[in-house]
N, C-alpha and C positions, 0 to 999 in steps of 0.2 A: 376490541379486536386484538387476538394474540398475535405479540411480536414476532413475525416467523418472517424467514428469507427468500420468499416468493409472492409472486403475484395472484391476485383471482382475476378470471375472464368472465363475464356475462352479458349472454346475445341480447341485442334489443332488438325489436322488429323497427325496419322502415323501408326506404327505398332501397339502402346498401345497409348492407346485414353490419351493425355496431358492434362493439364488445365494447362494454366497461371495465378498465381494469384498476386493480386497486393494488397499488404498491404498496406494502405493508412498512416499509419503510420509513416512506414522509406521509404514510397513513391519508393518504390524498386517492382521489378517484381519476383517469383519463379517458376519453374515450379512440378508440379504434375503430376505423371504419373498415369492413374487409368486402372485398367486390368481386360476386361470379363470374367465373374465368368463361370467353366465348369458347367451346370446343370444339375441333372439326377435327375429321379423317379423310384418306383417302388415297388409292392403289396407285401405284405410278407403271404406266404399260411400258416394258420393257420387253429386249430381244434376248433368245436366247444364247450366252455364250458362255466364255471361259472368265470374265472379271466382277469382282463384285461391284454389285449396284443397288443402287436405291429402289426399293420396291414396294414401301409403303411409309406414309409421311402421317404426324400426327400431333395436333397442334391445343396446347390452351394457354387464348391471348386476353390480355389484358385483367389478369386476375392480381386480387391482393388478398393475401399473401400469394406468392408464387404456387401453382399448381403444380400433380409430380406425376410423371407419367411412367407408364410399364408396359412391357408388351406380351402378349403369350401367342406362343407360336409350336407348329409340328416342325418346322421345316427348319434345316438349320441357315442359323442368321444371327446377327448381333444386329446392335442400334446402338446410335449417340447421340446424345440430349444440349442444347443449346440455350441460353434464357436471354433475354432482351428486354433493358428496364425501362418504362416508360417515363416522362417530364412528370405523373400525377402521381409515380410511388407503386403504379400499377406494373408487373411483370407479365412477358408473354414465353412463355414454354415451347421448344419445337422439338421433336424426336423423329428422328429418320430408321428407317429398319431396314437393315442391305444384307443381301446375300449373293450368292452366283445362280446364277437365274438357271433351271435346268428345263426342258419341255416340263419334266414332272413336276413340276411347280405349278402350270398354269391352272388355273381355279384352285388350288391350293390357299387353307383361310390361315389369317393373324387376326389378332385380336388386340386394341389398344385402350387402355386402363389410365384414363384421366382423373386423379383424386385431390382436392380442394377443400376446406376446413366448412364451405359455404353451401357445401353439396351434403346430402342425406348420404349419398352412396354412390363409388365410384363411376362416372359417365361412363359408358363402353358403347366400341364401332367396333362388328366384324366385317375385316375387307376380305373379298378374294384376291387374290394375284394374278395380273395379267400377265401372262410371259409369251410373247410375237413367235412364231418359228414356221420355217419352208415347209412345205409338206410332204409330209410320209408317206409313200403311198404302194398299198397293195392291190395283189386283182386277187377276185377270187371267184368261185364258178367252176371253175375246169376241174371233171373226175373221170379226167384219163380214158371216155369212151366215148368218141366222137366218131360214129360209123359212118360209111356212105350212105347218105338217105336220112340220114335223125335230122328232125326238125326243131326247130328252136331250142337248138344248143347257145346259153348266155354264159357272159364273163362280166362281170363286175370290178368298175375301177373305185377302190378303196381309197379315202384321203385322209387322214389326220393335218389336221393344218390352224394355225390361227396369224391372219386370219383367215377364214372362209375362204376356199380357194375360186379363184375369178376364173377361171380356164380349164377345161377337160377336154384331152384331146387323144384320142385313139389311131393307129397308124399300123401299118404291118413293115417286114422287112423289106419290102421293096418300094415302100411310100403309102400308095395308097391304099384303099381296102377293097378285097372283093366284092363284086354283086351282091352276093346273096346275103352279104351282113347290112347290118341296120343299125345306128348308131344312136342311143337318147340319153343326151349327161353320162352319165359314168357306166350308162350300159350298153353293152356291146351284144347283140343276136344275131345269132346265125340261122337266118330263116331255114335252110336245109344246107346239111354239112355234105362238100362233097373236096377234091382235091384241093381247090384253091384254097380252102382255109388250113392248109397242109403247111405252117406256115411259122414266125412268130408275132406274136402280136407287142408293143409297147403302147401304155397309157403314161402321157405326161401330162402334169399338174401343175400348174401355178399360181401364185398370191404374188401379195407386193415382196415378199422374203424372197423369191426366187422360185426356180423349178426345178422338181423331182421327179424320175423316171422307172416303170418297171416293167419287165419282159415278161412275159410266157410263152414258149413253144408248144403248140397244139397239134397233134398226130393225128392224123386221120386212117383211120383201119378199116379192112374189109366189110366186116360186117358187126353187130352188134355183139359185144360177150355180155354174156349172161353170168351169175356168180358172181364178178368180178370183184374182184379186191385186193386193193393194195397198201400196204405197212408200209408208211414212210419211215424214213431216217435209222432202218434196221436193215441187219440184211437178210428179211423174210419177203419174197414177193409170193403173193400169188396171185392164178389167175384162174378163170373158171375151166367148166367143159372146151376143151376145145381139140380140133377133129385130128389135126397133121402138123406133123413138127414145124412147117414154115409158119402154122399161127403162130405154137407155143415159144418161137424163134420173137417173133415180132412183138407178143406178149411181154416179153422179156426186156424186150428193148425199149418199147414204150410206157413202162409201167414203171417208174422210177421216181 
């Protein structure tokens, strides 16, 4: 055996993966016992706001030699790694991964990277990210042409929410709703549109985060315009055929 100033390692098979090592030194052989670290992951459900938090934990315990972990991630976040030696010589590994939780985070993945001398190749868990928040909520349905006499004009109440929003609740400005509407979960019909739905409507939402509110005011016109069309958020309106300056007045005014 050449006199050189290192050791050789080699694995034995058994219950805990061995290594023989041979100190070139005092030309003697030792053995080493090294022990598969247990691995686990897992998303920590958070709210969303303005502080960093813990949003995904990742663990390997009881390993020998100490396991090393990493994370890969789109979102941005850092992580800080901790170890903890056991009475048998055995180590356990923990890494936390925090960021400032945004709505657009939730279902957003990480990826945690457990690697061990004991393992063929590195253990891997992708988490998603739970991130809580109030609900958002839109209506939509309404295209500006609710004549006297159309029938089953609907509005839809829109929710982003997590979680699941427990409540949907439709209302107009003066409390309650007219007759001719019909109300099922987040849908709102108006069996046949006539003055009374001349009105606004609000649909409000809530979860265990709280409750979110939105308007729409619904015009009710003479009779049906044909053509119609209107350019949001520019300043082109138009409107179709219509006979007397008091539509093309009311056109104008309702078409925004």
């Amino acid at each position: 055996m050449e006199n050189m100033d290192y050791k050789h390692h080699i694995p034995v098979v058994g219950p805990l993966l061995k290594h023989l090592t041979c100190d070139e030194e005092k030309k003697n052989w030792t053995e080493i016992q090294s022990t598969k670290p247990k691995n686990s992951a897992r998303a920590v459900t958070v709210q969303a706001g303005s502080k960093s938090m813990v949003v995904a934990q990742c663990e390997g315990a009881d390993g020998k030699p100490a396991a090393t972990i990493k994370w890969l991630a789109s979102v941005g976040g850092n992580h800080s790694t901790t170890t903890t030696n056991g009475p048998d010589g055995t180590v356990t590994v923990r890494s936390e991964y925090r960021l400032v939780p945004t709505v657009a985070d939730n279902g957003r993945e990480v990826t945690c990277l457990v690697d061990q001398r004991t393992q063929d190749r590195p253990w891997t868990e992708v988490l998603k990210l739970s991130v809580e928040y109030p609900p958002i909520v839109t209506i939509d349905g309404y295209d500006n042409n609710w004549y006297v006499g159309r029938s089953d004009a609907v509005l839809f109440c829109q929710a982003k929410a997590n979680p699941e929003p427990t409540t949907i609740t439709w209302t107009t400005a003066s409390g309650s709703l007219p007759d001719t509407v019909v109300v099922e979960h987040n849908k709102l019909t108006v069996r046949k549109v006539d003055d009374a739905v001349n009105t606004t409507f609000t649909c409000e939402v809530k979860n265990k985060h709280g409750a979110s509110r939105k308007t729409l005011t619904t015009f009710v016109i003479g009779e049906r315009q044909y053509g119609h069309h209107i350019t949001r958020n520019t300043s082109t309106i138009q409107c179709g055929p219509l006979k007397d300056e008091r539509k093309i007045k009311r056109c104008n005014l309702f078409s925004y």
